[in-house]
KEKE-3310 file (N, C-alpha, C; in steps of 0.2 Angstrom, whole numbers, plus 5000, padded with zeros to 4 digits):
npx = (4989:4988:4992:4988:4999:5003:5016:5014:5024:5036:5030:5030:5026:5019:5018:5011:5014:5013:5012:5007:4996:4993:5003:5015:5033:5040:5048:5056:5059:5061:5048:5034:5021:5003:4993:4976:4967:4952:4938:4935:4948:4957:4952:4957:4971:4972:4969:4975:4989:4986:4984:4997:5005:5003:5007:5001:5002:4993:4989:4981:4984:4995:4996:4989:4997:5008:5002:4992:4977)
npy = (5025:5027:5024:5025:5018:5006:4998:4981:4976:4986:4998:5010:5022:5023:5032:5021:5018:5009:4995:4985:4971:4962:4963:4974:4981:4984:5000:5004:4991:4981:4970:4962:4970:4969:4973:4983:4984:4991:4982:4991:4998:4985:4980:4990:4991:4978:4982:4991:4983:4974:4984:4990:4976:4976:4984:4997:5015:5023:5037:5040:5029:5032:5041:5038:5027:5035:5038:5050:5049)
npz = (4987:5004:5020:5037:5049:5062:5071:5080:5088:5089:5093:5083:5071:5055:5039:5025:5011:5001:4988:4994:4999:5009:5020:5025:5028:5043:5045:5057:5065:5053:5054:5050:5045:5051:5036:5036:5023:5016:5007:4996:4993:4993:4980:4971:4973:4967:4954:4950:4950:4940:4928:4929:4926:4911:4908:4905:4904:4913:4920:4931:4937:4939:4947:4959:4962:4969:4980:4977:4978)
capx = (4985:4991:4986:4993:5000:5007:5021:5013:5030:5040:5027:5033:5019:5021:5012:5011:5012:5014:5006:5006:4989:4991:5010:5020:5035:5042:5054:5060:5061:5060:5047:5030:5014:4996:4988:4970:4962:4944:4939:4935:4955:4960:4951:4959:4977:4974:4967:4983:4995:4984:4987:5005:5007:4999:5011:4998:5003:4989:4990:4980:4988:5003:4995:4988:5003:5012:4999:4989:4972)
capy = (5026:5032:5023:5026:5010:5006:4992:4980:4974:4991:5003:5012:5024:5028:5033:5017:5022:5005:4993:4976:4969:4960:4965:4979:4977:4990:5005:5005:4985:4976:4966:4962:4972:4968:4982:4981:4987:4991:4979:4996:4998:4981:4978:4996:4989:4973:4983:4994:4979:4972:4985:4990:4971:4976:4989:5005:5021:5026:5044:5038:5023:5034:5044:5030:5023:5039:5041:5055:5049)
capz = (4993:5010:5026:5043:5052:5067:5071:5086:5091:5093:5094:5077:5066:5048:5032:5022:5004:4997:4985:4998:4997:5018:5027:5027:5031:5047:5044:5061:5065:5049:5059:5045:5050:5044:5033:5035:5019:5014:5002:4993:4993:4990:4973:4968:4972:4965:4949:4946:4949:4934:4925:4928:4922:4906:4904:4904:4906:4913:4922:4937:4939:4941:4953:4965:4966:4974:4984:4977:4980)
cpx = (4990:4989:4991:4995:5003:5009:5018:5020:5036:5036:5026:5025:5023:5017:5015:5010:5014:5010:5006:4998:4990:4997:5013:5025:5040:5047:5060:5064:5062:5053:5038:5024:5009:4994:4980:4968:4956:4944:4940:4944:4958:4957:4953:4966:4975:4973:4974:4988:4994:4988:4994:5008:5008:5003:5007:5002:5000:4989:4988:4979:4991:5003:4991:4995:5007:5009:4995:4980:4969)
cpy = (5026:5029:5022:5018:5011:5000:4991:4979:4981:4998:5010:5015:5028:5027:5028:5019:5017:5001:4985:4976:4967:4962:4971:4977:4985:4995:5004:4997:4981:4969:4965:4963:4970:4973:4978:4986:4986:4987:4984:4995:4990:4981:4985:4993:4982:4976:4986:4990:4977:4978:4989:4983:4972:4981:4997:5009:5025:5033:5044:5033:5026:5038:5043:5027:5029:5042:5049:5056:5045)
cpz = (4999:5015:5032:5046:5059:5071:5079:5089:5095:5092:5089:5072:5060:5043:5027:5016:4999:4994:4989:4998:5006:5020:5023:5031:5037:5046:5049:5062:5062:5051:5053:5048:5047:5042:5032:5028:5018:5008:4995:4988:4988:4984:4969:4968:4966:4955:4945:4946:4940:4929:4925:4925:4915:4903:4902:4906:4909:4918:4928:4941:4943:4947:4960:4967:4970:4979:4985:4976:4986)
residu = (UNK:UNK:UNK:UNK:UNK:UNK:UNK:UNK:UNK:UNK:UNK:UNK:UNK:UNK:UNK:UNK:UNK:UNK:UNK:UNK:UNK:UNK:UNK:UNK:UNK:UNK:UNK:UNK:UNK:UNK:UNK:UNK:UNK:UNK:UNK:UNK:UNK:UNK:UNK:UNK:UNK:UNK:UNK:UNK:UNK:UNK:UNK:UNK:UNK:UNK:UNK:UNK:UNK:UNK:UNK:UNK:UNK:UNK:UNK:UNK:UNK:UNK:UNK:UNK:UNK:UNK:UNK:UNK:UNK)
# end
């Protein structure tokens, strides 16, 4: 997943393509941003951490995580 962000301390915007559930943490400042997600969202992250744990391989695990949906 894909979600735009932007740093309150140094005014800094980038495409977050990571799997944090509450911070990101800033490209430009190292400075820890909030990500707000839809709970939609959050209970999809929290679903592929599970199964990444679990060792799936699953196909649209792998394309969640790179940001392909």
């Amino acid at each position: 997943m894909i979600m735009e962000i932007k740093c309150n301390y140094c005014n800094y915007e980038w495409k977050y393509k990571g799997m944090r559930e509450y911070y990101a943490q800033c490209p430009n400042c190292r400075c820890n941003v909030r990500i707000y997600w839809s709970e939609e969202q959050l209970e999809l992250i929290r679903e592929i951490k599970k199964e990444k744990e679990r060792g799936v391989g699953n196909e649209q695990v792998n394309n969640i995580d790179e940001g392909e949906v």
